[in-house]
N, CA, C and O atoms as a GROMACS GRO file, in nm:
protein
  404
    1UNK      N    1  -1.277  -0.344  -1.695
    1UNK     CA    2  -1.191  -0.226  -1.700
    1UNK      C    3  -1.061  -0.256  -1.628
    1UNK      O    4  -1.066  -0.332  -1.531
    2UNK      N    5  -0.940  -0.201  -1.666
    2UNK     CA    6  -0.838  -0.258  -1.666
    2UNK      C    7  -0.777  -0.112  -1.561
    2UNK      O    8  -0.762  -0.006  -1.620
    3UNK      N    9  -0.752  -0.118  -1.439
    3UNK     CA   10  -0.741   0.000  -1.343
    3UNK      C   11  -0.597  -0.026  -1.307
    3UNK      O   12  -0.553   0.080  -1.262
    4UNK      N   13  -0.492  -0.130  -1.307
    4UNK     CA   14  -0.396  -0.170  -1.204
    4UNK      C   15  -0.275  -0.236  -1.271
    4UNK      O   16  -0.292  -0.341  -1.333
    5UNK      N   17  -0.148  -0.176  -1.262
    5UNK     CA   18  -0.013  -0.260  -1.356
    5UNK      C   19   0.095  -0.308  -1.262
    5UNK      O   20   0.135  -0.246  -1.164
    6UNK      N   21   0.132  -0.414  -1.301
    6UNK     CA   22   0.271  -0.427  -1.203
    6UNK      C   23   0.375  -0.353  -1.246
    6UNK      O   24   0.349  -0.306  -1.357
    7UNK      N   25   0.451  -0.331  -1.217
    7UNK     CA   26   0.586  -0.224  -1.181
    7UNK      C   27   0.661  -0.311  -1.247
    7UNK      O   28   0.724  -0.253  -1.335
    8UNK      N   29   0.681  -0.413  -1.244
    8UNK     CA   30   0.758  -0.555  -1.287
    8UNK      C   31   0.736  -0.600  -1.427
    8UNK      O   32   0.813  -0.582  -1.522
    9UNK      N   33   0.649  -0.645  -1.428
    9UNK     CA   34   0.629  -0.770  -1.531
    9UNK      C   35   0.533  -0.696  -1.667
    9UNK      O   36   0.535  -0.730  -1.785
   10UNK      N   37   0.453  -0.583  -1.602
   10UNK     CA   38   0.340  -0.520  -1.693
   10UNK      C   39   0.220  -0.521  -1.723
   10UNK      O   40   0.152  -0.447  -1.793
   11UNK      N   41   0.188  -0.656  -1.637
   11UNK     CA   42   0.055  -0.755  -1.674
   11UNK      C   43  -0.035  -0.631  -1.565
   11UNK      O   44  -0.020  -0.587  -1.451
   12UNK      N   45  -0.146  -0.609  -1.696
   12UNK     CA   46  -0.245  -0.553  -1.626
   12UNK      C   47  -0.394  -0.625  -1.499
   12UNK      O   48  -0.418  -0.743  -1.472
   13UNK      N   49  -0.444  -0.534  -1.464
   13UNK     CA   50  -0.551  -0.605  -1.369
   13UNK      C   51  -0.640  -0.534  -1.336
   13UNK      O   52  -0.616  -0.416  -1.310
   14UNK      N   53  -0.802  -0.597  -1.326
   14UNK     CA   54  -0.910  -0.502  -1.227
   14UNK      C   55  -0.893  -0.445  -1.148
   14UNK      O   56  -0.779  -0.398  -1.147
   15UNK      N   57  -0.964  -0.414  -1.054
   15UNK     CA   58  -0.978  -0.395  -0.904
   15UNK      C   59  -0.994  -0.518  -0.890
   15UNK      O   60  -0.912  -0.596  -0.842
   16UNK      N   61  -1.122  -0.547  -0.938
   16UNK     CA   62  -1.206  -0.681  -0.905
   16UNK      C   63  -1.094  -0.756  -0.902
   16UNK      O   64  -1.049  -0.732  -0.789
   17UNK      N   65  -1.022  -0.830  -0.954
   17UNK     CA   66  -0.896  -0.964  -0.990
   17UNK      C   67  -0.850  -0.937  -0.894
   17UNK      O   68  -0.879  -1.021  -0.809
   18UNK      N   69  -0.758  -0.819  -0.839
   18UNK     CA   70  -0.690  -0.828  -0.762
   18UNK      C   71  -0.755  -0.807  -0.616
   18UNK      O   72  -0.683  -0.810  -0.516
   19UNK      N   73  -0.881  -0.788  -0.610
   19UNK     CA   74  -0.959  -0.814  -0.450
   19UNK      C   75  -0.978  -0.929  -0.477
   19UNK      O   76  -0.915  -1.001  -0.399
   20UNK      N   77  -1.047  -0.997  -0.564
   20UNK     CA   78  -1.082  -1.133  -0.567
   20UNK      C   79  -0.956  -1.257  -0.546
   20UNK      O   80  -0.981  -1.370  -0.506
   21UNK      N   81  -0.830  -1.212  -0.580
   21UNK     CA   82  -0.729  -1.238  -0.530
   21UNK      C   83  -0.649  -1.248  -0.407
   21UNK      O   84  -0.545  -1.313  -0.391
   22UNK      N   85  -0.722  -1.164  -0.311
   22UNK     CA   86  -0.638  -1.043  -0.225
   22UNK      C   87  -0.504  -0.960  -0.214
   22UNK      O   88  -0.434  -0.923  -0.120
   23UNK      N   89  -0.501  -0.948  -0.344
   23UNK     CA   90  -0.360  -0.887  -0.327
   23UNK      C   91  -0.369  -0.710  -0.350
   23UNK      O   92  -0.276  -0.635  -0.379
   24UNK      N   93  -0.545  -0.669  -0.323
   24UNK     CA   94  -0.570  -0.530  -0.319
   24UNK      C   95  -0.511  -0.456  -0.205
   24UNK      O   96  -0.509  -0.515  -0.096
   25UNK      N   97  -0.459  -0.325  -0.214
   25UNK     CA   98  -0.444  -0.264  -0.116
   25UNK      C   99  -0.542  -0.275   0.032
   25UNK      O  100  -0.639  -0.199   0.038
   26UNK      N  101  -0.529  -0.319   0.089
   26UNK     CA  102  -0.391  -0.307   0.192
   26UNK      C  103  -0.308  -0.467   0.181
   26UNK      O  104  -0.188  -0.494   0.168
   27UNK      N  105  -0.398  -0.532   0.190
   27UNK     CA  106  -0.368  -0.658   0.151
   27UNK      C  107  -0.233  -0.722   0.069
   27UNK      O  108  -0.231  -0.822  -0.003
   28UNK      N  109  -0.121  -0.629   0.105
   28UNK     CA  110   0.004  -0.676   0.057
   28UNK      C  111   0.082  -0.711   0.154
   28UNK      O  112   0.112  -0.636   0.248
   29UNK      N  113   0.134  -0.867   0.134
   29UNK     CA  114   0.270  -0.884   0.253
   29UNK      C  115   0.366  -0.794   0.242
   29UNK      O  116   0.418  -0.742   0.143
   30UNK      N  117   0.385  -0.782   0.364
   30UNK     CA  118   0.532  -0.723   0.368
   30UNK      C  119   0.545  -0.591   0.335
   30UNK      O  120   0.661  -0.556   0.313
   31UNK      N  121   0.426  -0.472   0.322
   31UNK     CA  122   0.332  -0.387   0.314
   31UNK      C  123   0.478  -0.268   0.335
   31UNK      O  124   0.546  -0.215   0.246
   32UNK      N  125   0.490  -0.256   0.478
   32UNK     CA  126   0.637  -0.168   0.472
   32UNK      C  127   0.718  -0.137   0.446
   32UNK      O  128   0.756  -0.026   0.408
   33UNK      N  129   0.799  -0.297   0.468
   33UNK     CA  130   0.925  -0.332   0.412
   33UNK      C  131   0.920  -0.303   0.244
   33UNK      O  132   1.024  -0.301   0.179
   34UNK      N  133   0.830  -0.288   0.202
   34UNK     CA  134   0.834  -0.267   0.023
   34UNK      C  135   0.833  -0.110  -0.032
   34UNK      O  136   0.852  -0.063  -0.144
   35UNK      N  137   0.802  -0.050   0.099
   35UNK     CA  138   0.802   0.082   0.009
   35UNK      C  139   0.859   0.223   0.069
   35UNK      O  140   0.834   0.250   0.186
   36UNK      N  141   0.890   0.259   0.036
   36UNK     CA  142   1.007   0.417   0.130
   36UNK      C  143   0.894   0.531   0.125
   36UNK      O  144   0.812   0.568   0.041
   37UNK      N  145   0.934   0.573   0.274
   37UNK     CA  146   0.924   0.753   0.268
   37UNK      C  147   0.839   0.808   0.156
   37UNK      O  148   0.891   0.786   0.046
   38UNK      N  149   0.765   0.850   0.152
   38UNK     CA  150   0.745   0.968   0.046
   38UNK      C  151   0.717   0.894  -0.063
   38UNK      O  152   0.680   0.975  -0.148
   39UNK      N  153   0.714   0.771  -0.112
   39UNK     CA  154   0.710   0.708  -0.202
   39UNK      C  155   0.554   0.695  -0.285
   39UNK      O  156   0.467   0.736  -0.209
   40UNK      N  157   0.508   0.659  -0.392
   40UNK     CA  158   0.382   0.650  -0.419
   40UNK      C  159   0.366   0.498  -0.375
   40UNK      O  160   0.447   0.408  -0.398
   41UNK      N  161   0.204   0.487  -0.286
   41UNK     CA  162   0.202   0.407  -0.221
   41UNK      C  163   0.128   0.243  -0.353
   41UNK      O  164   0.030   0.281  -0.416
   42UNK      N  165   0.155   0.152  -0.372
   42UNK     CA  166   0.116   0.020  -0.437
   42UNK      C  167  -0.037   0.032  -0.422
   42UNK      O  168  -0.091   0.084  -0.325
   43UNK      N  169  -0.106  -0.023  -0.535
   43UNK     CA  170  -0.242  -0.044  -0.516
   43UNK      C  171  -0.267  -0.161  -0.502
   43UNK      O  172  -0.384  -0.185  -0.471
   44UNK      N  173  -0.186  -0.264  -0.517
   44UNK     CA  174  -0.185  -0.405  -0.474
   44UNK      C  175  -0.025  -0.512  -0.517
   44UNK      O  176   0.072  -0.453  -0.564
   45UNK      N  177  -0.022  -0.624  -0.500
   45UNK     CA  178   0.088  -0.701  -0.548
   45UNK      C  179   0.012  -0.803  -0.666
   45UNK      O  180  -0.110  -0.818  -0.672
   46UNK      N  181   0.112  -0.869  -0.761
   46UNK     CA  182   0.064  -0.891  -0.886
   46UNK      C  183   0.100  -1.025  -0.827
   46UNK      O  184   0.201  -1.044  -0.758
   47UNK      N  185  -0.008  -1.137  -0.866
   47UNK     CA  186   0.000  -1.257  -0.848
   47UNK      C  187   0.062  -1.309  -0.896
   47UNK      O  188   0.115  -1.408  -0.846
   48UNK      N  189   0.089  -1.262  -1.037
   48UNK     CA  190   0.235  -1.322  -1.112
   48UNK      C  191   0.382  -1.320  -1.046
   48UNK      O  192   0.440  -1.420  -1.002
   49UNK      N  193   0.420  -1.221  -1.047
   49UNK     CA  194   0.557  -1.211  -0.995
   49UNK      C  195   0.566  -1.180  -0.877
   49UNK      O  196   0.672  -1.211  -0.823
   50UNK      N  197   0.486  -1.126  -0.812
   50UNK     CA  198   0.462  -1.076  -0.666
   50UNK      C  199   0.488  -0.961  -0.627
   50UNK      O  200   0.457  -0.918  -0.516
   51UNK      N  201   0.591  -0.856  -0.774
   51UNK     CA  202   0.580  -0.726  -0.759
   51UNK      C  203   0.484  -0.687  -0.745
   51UNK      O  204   0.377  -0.746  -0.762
   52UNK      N  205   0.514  -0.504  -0.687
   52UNK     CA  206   0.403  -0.422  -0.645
   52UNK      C  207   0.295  -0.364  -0.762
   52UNK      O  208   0.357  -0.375  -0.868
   53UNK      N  209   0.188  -0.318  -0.786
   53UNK     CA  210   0.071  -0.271  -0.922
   53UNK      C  211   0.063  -0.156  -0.847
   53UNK      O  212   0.074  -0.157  -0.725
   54UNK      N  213   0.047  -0.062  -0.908
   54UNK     CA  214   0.012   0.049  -0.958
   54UNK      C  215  -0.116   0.090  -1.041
   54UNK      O  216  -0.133   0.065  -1.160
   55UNK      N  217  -0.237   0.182  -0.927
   55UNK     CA  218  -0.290   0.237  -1.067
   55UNK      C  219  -0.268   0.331  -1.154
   55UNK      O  220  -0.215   0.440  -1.130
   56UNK      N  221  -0.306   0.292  -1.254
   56UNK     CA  222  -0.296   0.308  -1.405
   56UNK      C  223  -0.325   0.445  -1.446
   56UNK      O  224  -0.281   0.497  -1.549
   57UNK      N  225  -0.414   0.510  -1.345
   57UNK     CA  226  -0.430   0.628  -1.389
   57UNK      C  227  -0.405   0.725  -1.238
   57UNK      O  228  -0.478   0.821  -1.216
   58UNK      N  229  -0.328   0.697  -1.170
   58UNK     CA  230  -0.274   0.747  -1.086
   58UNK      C  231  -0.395   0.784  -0.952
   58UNK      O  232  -0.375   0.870  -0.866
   59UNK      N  233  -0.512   0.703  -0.959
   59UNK     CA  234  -0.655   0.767  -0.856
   59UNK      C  235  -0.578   0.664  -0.752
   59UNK      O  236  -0.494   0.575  -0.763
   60UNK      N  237  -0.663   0.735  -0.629
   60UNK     CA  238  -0.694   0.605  -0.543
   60UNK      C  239  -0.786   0.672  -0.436
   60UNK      O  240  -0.779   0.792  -0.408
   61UNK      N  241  -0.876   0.582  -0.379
   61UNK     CA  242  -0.994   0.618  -0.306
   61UNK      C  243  -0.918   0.642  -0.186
   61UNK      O  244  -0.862   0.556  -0.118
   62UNK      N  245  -0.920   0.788  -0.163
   62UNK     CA  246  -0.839   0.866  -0.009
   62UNK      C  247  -0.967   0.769   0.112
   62UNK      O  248  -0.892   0.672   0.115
   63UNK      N  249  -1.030   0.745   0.159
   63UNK     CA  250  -1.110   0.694   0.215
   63UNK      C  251  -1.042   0.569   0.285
   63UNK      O  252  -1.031   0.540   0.404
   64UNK      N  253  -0.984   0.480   0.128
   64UNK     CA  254  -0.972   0.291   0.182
   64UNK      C  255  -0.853   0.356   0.188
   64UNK      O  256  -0.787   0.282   0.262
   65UNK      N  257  -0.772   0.463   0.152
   65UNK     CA  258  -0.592   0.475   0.185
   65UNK      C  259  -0.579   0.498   0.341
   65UNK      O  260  -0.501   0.451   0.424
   66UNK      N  261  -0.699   0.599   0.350
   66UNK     CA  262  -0.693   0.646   0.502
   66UNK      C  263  -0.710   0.569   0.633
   66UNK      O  264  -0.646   0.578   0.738
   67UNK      N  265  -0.855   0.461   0.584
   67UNK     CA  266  -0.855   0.379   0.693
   67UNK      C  267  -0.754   0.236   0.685
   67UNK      O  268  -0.783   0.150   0.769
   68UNK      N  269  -0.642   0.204   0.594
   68UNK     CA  270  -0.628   0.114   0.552
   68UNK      C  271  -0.434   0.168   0.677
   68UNK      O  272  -0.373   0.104   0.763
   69UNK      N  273  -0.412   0.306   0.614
   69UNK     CA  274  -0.309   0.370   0.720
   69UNK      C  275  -0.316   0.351   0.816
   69UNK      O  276  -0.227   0.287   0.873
   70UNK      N  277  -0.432   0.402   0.888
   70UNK     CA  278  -0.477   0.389   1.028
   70UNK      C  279  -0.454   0.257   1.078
   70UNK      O  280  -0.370   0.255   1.168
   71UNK      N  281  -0.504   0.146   1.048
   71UNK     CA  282  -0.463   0.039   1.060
   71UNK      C  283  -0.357  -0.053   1.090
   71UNK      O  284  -0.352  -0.155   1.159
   72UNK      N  285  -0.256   0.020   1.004
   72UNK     CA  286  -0.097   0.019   0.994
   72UNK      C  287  -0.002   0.064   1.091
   72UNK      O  288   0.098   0.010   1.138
   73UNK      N  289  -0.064   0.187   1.113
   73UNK     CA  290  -0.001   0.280   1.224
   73UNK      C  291  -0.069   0.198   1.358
   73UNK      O  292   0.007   0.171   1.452
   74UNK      N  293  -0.167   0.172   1.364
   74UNK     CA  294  -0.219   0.146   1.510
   74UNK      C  295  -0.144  -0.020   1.532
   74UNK      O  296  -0.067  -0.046   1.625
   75UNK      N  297  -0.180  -0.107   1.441
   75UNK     CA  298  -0.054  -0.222   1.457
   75UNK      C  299   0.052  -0.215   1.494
   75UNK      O  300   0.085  -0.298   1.578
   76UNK      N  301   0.163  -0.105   1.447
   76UNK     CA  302   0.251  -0.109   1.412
   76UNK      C  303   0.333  -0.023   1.568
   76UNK      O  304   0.443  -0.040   1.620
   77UNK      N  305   0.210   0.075   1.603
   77UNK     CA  306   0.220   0.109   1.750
   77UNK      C  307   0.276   0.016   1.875
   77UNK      O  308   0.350   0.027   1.973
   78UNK      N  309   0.202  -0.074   1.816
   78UNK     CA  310   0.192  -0.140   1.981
   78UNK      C  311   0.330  -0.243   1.985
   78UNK      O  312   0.341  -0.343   2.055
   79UNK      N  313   0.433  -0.185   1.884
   79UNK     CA  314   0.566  -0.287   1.882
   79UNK      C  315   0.677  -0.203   1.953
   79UNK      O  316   0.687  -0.083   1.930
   80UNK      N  317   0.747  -0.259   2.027
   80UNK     CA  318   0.860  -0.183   2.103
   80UNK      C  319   0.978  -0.172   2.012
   80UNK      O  320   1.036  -0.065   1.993
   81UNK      N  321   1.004  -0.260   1.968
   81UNK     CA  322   1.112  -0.304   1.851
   81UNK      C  323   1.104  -0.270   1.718
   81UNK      O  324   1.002  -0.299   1.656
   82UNK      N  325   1.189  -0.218   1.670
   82UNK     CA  326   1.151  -0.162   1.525
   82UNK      C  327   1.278  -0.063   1.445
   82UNK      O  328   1.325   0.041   1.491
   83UNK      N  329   1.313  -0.126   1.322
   83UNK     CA  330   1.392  -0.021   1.275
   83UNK      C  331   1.392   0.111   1.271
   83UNK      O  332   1.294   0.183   1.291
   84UNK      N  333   1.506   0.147   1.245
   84UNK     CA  334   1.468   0.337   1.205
   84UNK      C  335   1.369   0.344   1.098
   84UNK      O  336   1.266   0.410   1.115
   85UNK      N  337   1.390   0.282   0.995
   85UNK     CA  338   1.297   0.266   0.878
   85UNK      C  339   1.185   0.292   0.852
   85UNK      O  340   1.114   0.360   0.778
   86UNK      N  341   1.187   0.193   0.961
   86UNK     CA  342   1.033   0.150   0.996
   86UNK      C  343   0.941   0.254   1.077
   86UNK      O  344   0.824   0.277   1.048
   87UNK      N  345   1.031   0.329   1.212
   87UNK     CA  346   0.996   0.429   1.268
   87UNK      C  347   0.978   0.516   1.179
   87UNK      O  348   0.871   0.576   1.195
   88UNK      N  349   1.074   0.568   1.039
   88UNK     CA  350   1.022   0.657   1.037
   88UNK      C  351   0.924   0.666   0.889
   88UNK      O  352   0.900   0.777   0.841
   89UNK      N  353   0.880   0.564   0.836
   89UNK     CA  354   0.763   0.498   0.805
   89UNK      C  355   0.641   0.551   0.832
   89UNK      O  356   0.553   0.610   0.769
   90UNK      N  357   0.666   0.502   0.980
   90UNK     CA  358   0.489   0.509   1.076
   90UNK      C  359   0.526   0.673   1.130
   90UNK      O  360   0.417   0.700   1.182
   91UNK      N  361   0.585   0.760   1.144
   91UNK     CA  362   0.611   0.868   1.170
   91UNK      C  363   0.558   0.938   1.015
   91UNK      O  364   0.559   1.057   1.046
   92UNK      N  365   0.523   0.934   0.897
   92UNK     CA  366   0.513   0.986   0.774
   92UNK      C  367   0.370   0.960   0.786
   92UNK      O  368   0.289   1.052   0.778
   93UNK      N  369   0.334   0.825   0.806
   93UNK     CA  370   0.213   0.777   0.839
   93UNK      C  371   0.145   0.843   0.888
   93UNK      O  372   0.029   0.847   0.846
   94UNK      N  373   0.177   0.911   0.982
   94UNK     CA  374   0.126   0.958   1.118
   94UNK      C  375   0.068   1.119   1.051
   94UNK      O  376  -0.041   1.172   1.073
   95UNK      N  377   0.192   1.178   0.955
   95UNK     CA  378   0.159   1.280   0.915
   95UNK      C  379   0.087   1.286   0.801
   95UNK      O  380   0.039   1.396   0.776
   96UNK      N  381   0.066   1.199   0.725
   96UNK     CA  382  -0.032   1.200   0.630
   96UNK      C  383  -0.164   1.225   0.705
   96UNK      O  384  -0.249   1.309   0.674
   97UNK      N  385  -0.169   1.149   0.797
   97UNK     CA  386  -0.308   1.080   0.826
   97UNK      C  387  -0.375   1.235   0.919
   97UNK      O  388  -0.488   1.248   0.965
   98UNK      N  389  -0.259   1.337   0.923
   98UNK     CA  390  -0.286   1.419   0.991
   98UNK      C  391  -0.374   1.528   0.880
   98UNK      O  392  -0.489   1.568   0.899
   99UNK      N  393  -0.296   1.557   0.774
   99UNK     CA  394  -0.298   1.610   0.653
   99UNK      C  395  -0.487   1.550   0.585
   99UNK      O  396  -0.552   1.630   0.517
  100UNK      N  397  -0.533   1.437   0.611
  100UNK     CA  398  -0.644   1.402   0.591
  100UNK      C  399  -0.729   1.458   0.716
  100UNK      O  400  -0.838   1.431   0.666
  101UNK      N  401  -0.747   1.490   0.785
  101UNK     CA  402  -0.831   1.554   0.856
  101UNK      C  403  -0.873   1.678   0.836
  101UNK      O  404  -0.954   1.729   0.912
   0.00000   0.00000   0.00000
């Protein structure tokens, strides 16, 4: 079953391919820097081009988004240094993750 598209190129993908890959959510370099504010968040990066995938039918398991955030934010805490961007990134972060409780 074909769950996942790049944004880019078009080439579709599993779940499976792209965990078996690692390029499943969370598992994207550069995870921040790729995506704005408010934005719909990547379900993984496409091994082809290295753009971001998208699922296909717009789901995603609130569960692996939630603990996968958490993660992000608590890393991302413990840095003194950091763009506005970026602050206010993990500040959106912060309120999602609030919004899940």
């Amino acid at each position: 079953m074909v769950d996942h598209q790049c944004d880019n190129c078009g080439h579709e993908f599993s779940e499976r391919e792209l965990q078996e890959l690692g390029k499943l959510f969370p598992e994207i370099p550069d995870l921040l820097q790729r995506i704005e504010p408010g934005g719909i968040v990547p379900s993984g990066e496409c091994p082809n081009c290295k753009s971001l995938c998208y699922p296909m039918d717009n789901r995603f398991v609130p569960k692996a988004f939630e603990t996968a955030l958490s993660d992000i934010v608590r890393e991302y805490d413990e840095r003194d240094e950091m763009s506005a961007d970026l602050r206010q990134l993990l500040e959106d972060a912060r309120e999602l993750l609030k919004l899940q409780q």
